[in-house]
N, C-alpha and C positions, 0 to 999 in steps of 0.2 A: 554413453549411459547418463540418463540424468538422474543426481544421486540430492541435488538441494536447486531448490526454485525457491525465487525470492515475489514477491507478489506485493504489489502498492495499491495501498487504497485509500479514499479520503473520506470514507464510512459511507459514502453515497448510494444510490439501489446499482449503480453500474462497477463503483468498487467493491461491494458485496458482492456482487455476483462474480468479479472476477476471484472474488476470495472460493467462491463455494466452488468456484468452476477446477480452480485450482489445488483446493481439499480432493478433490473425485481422482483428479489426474495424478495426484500427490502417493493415494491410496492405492491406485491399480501400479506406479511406478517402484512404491517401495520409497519414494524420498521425503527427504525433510523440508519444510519451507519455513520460511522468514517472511514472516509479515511487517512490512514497513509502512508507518503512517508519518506523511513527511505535513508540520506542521508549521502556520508561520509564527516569527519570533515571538514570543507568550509577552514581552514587556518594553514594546516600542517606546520611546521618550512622546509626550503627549504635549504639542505646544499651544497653548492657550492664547488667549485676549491679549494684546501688551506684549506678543512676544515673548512668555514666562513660558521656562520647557518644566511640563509637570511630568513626574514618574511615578506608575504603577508601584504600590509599597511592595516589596517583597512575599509578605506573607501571600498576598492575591496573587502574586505571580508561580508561589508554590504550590498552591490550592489550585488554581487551574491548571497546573503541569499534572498534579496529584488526580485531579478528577479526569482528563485525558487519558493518562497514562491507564486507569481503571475502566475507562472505557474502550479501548484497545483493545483490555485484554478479555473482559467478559462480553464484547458488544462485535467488535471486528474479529476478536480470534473465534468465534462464537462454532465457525465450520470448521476451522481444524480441528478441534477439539470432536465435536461431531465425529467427524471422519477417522479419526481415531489414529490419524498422522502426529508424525511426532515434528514440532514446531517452536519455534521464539520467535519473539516481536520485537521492535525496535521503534520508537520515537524519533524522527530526525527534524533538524530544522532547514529552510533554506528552498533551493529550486528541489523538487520533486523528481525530473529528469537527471540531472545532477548528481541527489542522493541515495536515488534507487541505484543506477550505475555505480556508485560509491561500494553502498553498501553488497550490492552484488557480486562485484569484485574483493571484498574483504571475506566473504564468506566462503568464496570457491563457487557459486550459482554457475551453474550450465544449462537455466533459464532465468528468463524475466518477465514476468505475468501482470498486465494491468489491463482495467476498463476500458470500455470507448469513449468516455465523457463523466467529466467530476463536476466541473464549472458550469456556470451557463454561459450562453453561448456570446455574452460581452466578454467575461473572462476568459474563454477562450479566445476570442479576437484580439484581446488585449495582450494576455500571455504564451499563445499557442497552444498548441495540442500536446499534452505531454507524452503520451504515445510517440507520436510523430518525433518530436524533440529527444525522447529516449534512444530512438535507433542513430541519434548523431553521435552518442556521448558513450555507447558501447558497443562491442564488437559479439555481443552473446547475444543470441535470440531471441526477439519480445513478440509474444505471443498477447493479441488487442481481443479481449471477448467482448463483443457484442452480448447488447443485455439478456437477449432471449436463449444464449447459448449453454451447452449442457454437456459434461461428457456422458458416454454410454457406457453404463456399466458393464462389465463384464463377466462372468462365470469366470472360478478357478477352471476350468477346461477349453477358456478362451470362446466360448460362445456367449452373445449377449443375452442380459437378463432383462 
């Protein structure tokens, strides 16, 4: 039985979509989902002219965590909430295969739900497929939606509506 799906997006039309594909599926299962947006580290050291490593002040680097993290919730959770699933999000930093599989295993997930494509396709070349790269790093099911994909709703009497 699946009772929590964890679902990664990088706010993209193919990560939304895998969001909304996952609200549908979420709601006709009865489960919970966890929305994870895996992002990169908010305050890299910045090395200038001359070799001088500049850093990001602080407060910008709370203000952009702050403004993320509000965007997450009202922008990427935008279909759970919709769907009427009961849900929490989570910020992570780091490889996206990595902390999806992380965090899917700390929550009990008896799925893992992402997009076909978040990068363009240099960044994919560069960093791989994180689909692809997710089915190395876990042993639980990940389910790839392709953009145009949809589930079927159902009637309580199990016939489609």
């Amino acid at each position: 039985m699946i009772n929590t799906i964890v679902v990664g997006t990088d706010g993209s039309s193919h990560g939304q979509n895998a969001v909304t594909w996952t609200a549908e599926l979420a709601r006709q299962l009865g489960a919970q989902v966890v929305l994870v947006h895996v992002a990169a580290p908010l305050a890299p050291p910045i090395v200038g002219a001359g070799g001088y490593v500049m850093y990001v002040p602080q407060d910008v680097v709370d203000q952009t965590s702050a403004d993320l993290r509000e965007r997450v919730i009202t922008e990427f959770c935008a279909p759970l909430r919709a769907a009427g699933v009961a849900w929490q999000w989570r910020v992570q930093e780091g490889s996206a295969p990595i902390a999806l599989a992380d965090a899917a295993k700390e929550v009990g997930a008896q799925l893992i739900v992402v997009g076909t494509r978040g990068e363009h396709a240099l960044g994919e070349l560069l960093h791989g497929s994180t689909s692809h790269r997710l089915t190395l790093n876990t042993e639980l099911p990940v389910v790839v939606v392709p953009l145009g994909a949809h589930v079927t709703r159902r009637s309580p009497a199990g016939t489609q509506a």
